[in-house]
C-alpha positions in Angstrom: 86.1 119.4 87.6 83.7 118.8 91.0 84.9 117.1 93.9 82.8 114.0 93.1 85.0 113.7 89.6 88.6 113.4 91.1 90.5 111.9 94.2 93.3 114.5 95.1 93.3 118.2 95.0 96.9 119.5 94.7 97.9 123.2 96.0 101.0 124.6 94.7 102.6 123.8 91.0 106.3 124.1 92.4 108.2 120.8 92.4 107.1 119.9 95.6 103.2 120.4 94.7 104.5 118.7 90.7 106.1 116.0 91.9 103.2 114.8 94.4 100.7 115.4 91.7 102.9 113.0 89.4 103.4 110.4 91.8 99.6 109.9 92.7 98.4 110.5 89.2 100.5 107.8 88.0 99.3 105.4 90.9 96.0 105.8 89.0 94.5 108.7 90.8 92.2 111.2 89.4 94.5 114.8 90.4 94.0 118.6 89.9 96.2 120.9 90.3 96.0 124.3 91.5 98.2 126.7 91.4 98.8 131.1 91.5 101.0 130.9 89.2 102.3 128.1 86.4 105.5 126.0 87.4 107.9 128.3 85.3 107.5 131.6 87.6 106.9 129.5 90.9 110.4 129.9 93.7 111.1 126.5 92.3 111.9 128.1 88.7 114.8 130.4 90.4 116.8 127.5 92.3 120.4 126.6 91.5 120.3 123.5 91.8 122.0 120.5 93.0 121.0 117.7 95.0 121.3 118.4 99.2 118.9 118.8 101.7 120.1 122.5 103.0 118.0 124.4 105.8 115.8 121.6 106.2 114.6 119.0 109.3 113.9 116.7 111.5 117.9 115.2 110.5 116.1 111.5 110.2 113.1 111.8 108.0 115.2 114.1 105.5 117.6 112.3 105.5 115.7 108.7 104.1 114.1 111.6 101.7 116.9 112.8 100.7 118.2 109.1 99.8 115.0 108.6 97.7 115.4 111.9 95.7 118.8 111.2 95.4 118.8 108.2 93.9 115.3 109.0 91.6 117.2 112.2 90.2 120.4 109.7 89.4 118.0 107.4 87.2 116.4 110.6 85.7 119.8 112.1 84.3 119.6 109.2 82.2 116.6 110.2 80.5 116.6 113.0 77.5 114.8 116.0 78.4 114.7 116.1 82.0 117.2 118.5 82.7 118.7 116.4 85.1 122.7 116.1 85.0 125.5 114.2 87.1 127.9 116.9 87.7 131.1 116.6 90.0 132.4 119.7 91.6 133.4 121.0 95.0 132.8 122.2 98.2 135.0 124.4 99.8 135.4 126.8 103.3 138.3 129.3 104.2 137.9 127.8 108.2 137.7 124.1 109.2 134.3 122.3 108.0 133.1 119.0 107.8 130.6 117.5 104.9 127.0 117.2 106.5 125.2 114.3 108.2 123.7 113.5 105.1 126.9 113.3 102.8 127.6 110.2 103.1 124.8 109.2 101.1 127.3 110.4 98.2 129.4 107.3 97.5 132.0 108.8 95.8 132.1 112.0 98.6 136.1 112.9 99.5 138.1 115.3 101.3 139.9 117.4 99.2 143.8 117.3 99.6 145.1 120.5 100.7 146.7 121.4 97.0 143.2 120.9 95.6 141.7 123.9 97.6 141.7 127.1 96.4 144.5 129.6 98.0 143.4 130.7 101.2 141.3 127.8 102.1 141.4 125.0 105.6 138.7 122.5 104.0 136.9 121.1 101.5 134.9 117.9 100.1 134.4 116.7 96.2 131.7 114.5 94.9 129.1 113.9 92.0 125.7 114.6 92.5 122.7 115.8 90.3 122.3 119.1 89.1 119.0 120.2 87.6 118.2 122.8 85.0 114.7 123.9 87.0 112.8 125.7 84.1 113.3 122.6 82.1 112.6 120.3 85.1 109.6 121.9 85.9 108.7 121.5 82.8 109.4 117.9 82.3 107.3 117.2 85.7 104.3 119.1 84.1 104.0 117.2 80.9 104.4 114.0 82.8 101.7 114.6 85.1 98.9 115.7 81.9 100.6 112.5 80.3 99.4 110.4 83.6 95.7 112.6 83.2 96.5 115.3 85.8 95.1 118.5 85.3 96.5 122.0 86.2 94.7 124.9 86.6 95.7 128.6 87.4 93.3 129.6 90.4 94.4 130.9 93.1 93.6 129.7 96.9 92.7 132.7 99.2 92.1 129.9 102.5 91.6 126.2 103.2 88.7 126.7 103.6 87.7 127.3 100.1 88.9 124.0 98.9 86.8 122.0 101.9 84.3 119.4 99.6 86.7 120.0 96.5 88.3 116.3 96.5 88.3 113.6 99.3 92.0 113.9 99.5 93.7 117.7 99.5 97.5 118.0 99.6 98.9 121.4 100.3 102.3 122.2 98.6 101.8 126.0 99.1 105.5 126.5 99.8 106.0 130.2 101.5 102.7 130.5 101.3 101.7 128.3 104.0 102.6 130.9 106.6 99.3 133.1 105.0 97.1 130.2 103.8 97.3 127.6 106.7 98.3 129.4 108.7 101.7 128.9 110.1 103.8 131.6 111.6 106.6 129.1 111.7 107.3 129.4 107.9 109.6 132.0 107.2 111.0 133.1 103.5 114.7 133.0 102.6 115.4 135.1 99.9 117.8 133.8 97.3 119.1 135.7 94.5 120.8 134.3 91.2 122.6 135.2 87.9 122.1 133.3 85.3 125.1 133.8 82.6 126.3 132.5 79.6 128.4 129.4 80.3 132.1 129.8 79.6 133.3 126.5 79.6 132.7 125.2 83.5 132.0 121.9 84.0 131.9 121.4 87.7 130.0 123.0 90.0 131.3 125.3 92.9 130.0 125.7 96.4 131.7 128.2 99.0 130.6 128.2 102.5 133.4 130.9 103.5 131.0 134.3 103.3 128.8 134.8 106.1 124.5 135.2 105.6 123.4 136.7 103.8 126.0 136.4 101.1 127.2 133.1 99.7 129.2 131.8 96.6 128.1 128.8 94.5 128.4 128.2 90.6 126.1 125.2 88.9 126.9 124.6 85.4 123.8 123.8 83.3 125.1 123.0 79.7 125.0 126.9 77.7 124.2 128.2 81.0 125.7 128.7 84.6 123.8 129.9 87.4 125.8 132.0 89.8 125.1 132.8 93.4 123.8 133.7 95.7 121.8 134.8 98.8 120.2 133.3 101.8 118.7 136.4 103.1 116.0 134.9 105.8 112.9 136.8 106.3 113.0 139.1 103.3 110.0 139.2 101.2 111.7 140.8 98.4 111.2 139.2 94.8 112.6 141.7 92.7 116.2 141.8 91.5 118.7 144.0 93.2 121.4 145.4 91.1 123.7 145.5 93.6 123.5 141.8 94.6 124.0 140.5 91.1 127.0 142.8 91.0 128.2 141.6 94.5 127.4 137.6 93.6 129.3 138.7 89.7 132.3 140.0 91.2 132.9 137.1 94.0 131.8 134.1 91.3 134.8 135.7 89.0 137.1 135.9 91.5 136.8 131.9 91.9 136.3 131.3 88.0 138.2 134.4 85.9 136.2 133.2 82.7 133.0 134.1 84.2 134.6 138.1 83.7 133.3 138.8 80.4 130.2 136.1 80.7 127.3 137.4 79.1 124.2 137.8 81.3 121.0 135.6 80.4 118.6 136.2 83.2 118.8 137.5 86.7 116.1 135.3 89.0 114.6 135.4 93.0 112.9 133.3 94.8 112.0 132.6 98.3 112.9 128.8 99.9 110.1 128.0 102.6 112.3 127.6 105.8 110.7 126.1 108.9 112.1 124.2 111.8 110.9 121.1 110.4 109.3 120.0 106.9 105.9 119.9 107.8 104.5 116.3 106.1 101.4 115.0 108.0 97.6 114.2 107.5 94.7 115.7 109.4 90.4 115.7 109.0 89.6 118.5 107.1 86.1 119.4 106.3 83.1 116.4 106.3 85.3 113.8 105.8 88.3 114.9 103.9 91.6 114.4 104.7 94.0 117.4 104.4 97.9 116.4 104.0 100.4 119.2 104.2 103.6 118.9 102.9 105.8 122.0 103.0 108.9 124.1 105.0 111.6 122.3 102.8 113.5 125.3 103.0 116.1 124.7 100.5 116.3 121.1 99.9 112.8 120.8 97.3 114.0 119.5 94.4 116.1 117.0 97.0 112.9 116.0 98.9 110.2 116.3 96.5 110.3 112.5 95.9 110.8 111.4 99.3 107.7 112.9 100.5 105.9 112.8 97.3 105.9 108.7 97.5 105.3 108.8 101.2 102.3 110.6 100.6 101.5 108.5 97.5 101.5 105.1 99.8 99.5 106.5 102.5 96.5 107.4 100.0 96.8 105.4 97.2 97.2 102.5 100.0 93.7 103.5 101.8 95.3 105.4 104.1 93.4 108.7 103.5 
């Protein structure tokens, strides 16, 4: 497809680069995606994941996305096929913690009583938020977008400057790879490993903020499955498995849940959240007459965001504000 047959060039198939490529298709938009590699082996594929923006700024424009995402993901869990889920669970820490700025966002958010904690643990919080099954997410998100006439093609982008005069409107969603392709020395990877396990019977999920980087505990129940973690291992490049971590993030995940003991193993995943000080969402000129929006450094809060700054990108071009 040439520049003069579509509006918007997409870079990035993750959900951050899916999501923005469904919300200005559907506004009527002629889209193209394009991608390294297909939504199901992208960082996005490897998250937990629940609802929160972690590791990501400025506090008051993620927070208003945040609100969007969270309450787009509520009305999705209502639809077959999505992968999206209300789940309640728990948060919990072995020293005196608070629930985040953003929590209150969470109607139903509540300090534990003390005889609700695990032993050995000051504080905790309970709530209901949405939990997403990312392979079939991603997956939803794709079909939706060739539904609305989107187009995704694997091809990869070596520079910005190879897209200049490919589509008046260019969004980049590169993800990690911003620090290369832009290129921004701010964006720095944080390597998360999971488990994925046969699910034996848990229905809420589990977060523990007691272990210190980069080792932490979480458990997000996604129907036959559970994804157990994890890592937050900042600046490591690494994308293959480590035996020992899945051991490490086995061993403390039973500890907390004794049925996950004998839980057969489905899939061991990594991926690497784009952390920056601050999301990067802005427009600039690019090329002769193109405008150039960048929208990544969500750390880990993409599925949270992707809607949030997805629409706010949608308004500004779909408006005439290109």
């Amino acid at each position: 497809m040439r520049g003069s047959e579509l509006d918007v060039l997409v870079i990035g198939a993750g959900v951050s680069g899916l999501t923005t490529a469904v919300c200005l298709a559907e506004s009527g938009l002629r889209v193209v995606i394009r991608t390294a590699s297909p939504p199901q082996d992208t960082t996005s594929a490897a998250a937990g994941a629940i609802w929160g923006p972690v590791n990501a700024g400025p506090p008051d424009r993620v927070r208003e996305w945040a609100r969007t995402g969270l309450e787009t993901l509520r009305d999705l869990a209502h639809v077959p096929g999505t992968g999206v889920r209300a789940v309640s669970g728990m948060e919990a820490s072995r020293t005196p913690a608070s629930p985040p700025y953003w929590s209150d966002l969470l109607a139903d958010l509540r300090l534990c009583d003390q005889a609700e904690l695990p032993e050995g643990f000051a504080a905790g919080w309970r709530y209901t938020a949405p939990v997403v099954s990312m392979p079939v997410y991603l997956g939803y998100l794709r079909a939706r977008f060739e539904r609305a006439g989107g187009t995704l093609l694997l091809s990869p982008i070596r520079s910005l400057a190879e897209v200049a005069g490919a589509a008046p409107v260019v969004v980049n969603c590169s993800g990690v790879a911003a620090r290369d392709l832009v290129p921004d020395p701010a964006v720095v990877p944080i390597r998360g490993q999971v488990v994925v396990t046969a699910n034996p019977g848990i229905s809420e999920f589990y977060i523990d903020h007691s272990l210190q980087p980069p080792d932490v505990v979480y458990m997000f129940p996604h129907g036959g499955t559970v994804v157990l973690g994890g890592t937050v291992a900042e600046g490591d490049w690494d994308t293959a498995p480590r035996p020992e971590t899945a051991e490490r993030i086995l061993r403390d995940c039973a500890a907390v849940e004794p049925r996950l003991r004998d839980a057969t193993v489905v899939a061991h995943r990594v991926g690497l959240r784009p952390s920056r000080p601050e999301v990067r969402l802005e427009a600039e000129r690019f090329g002769d007459g193109q405008v150039l929006w960048h929208n990544y450094g969500h750390g880990g809060g993409g599925v949270t965001l992707s809607w949030g700054c997805a629409r706010e990108i949608t308004s500004a071009v779909a408006g005439g504000g290109r």
